[in-house]
C-alpha positions as CSV (number, residue, x, y, z in Angstrom):
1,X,-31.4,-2.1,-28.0
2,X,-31.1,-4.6,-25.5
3,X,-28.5,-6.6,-27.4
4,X,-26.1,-3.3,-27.1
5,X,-27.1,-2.5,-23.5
6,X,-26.2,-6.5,-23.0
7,X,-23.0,-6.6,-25.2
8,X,-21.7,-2.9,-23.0
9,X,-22.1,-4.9,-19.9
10,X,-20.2,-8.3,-21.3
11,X,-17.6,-5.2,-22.3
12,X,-17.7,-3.9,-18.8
13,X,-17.5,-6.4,-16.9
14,X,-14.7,-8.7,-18.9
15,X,-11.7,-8.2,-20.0
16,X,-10.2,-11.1,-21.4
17,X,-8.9,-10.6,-25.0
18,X,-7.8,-13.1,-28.2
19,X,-4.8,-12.6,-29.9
20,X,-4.5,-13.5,-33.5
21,X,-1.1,-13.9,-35.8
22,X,-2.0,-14.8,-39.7
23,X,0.5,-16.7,-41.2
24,X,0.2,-18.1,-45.2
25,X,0.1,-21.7,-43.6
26,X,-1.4,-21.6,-40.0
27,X,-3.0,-19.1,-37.9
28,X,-1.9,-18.5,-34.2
29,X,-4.7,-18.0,-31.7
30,X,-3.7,-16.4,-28.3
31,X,-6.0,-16.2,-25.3
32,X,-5.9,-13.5,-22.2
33,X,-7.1,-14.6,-18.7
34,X,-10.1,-13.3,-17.3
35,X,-8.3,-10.2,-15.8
36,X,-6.8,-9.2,-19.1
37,X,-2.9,-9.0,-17.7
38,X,-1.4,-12.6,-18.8
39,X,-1.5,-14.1,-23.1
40,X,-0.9,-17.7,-23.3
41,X,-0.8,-19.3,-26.1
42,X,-4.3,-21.2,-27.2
43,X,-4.2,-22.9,-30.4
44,X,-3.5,-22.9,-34.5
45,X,-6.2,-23.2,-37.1
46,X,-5.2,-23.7,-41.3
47,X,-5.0,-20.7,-43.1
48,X,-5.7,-21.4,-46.8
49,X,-5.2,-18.3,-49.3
50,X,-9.1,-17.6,-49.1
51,X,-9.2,-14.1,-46.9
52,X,-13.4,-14.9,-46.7
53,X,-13.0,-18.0,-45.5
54,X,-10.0,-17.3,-42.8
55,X,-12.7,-14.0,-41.8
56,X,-15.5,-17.1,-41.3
57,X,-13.4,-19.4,-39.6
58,X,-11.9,-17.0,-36.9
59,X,-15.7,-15.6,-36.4
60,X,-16.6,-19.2,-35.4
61,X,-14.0,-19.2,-32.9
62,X,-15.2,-15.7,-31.4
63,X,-18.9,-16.4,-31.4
64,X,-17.4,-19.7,-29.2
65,X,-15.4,-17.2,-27.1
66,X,-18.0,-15.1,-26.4
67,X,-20.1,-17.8,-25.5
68,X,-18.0,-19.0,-22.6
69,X,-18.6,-17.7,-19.2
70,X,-15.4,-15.4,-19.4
71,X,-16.8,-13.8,-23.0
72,X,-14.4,-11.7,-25.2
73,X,-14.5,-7.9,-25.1
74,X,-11.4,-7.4,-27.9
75,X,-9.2,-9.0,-30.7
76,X,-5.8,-8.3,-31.0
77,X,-4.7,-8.7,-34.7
78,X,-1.1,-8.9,-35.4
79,X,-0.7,-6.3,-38.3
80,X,2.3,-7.2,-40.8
81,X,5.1,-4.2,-41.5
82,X,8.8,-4.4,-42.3
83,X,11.2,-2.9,-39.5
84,X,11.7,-0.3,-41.1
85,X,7.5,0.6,-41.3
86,X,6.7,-0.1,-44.8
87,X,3.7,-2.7,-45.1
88,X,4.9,-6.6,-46.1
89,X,2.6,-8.6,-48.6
90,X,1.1,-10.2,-45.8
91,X,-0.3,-6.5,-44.6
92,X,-3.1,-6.6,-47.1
93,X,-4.4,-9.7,-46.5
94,X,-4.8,-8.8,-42.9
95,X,-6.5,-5.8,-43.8
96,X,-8.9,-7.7,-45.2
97,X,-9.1,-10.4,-42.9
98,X,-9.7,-7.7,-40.2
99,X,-12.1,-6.1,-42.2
100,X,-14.4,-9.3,-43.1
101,X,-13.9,-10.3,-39.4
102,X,-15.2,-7.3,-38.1
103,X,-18.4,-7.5,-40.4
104,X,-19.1,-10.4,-38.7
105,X,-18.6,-10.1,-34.8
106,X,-19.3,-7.3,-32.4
107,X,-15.9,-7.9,-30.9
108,X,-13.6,-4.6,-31.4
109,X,-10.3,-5.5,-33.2
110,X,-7.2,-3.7,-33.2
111,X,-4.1,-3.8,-35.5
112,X,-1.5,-4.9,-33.2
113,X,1.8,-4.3,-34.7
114,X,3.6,-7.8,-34.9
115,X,7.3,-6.7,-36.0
116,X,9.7,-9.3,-34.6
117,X,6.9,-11.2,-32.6
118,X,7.7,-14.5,-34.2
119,X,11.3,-14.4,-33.5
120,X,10.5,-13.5,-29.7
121,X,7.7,-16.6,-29.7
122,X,10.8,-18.5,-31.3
123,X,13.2,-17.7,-28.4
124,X,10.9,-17.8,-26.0
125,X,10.1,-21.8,-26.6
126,X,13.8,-22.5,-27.7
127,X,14.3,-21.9,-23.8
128,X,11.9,-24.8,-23.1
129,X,11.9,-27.2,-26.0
130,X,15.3,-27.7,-27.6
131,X,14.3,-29.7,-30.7
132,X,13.1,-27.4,-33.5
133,X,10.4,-29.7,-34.8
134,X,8.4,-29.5,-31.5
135,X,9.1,-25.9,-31.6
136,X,7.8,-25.4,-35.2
137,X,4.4,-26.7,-34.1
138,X,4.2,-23.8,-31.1
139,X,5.1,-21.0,-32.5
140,X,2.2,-19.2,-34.5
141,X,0.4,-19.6,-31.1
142,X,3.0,-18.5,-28.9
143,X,3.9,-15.6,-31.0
144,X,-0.1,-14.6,-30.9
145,X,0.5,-14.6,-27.9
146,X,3.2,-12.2,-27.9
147,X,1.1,-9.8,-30.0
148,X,-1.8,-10.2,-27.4
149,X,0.6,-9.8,-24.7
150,X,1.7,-6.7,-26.4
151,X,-1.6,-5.2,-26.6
152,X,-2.4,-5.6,-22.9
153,X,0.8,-4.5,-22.0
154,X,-0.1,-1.3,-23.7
155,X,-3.8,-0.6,-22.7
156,X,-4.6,1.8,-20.1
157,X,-5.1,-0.3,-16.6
158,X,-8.5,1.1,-14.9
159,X,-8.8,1.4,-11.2
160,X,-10.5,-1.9,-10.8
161,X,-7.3,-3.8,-12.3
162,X,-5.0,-1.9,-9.7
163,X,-6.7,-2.6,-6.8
164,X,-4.7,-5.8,-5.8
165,X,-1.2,-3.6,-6.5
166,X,0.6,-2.8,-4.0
167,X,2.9,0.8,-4.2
């Protein structure tokens, strides 16, 4: 009981969020600020082709999150689909991943759809860093980041977040 009563008021009062893109090769790992309105990009982690293993890895790095002052109160995780809708190969394997993660954080996930985010990441850093190499290195992060960015973008703001705004 009083690890729910604690785990509502880490929920309550922070907002930051991580933002996760699953790639065959590397994962990109996106972290909010404190307020929940700005992604940046974090880091990448190996992938591997073991879904159990990718689930244990990225639970590491949330148990670490939520250790840190600022916590974690949700997981945005970039969810795989064709333009036109239909699911990709990868879409699966994120189903899983998600699934396995979820069994083994008390962090609320949500399948962030991802269409296009790595070609936005792409010219997003080709604006910065003209040599592709350098680029290549970036990108998983910086498009979890635009997946994260995405999902605050899209959550409702609550009066505490508007009270800096001015009209």
């Amino acid at each position: 009981m009083l690890r729910i009563i604690t785990t509502l008021l880490v929920y309550a009062f922070c907002v930051r969020a991580l933002g996760i893109d699953y790639g065959k090769r590397r994962i990109g790992l996106a972290l909010s600020d404190a307020t929940g309105l700005l992604a940046r990009p974090w880091k990448t982690i190996p992938a591997g082709r073991d879904p159990a293993r990718i689930a244990t890895a990225l639970a590491a790095e949330v148990s670490a999150l939520i250790a840190e002052e600022d916590g974690l109160a949700a997981i945005a995780l970039g969810y795989p689909r064709r333009l036109n809708g239909q699911p990709t190969d990868a879409t699966a394997v994120v189903e899983t991943i998600g699934a396995l993660l979820q069994s083994q954080v008390d962090v609320p996930i949500v399948f962030q759809d991802e269409r296009l985010s790595s070609r936005e990441a792409e010219s997003l850093l080709a604006r910065h860093e003209k040599d592709w190499r350098k680029r290549k290195r970036l990108v998983d992060a910086a498009a979890a980041a635009v997946i994260l960015q995405d999902y605050l973008d899209q959550r409702p703001r609550t009066a505490r977040d508007t009270e800096g705004d001015t009209p």
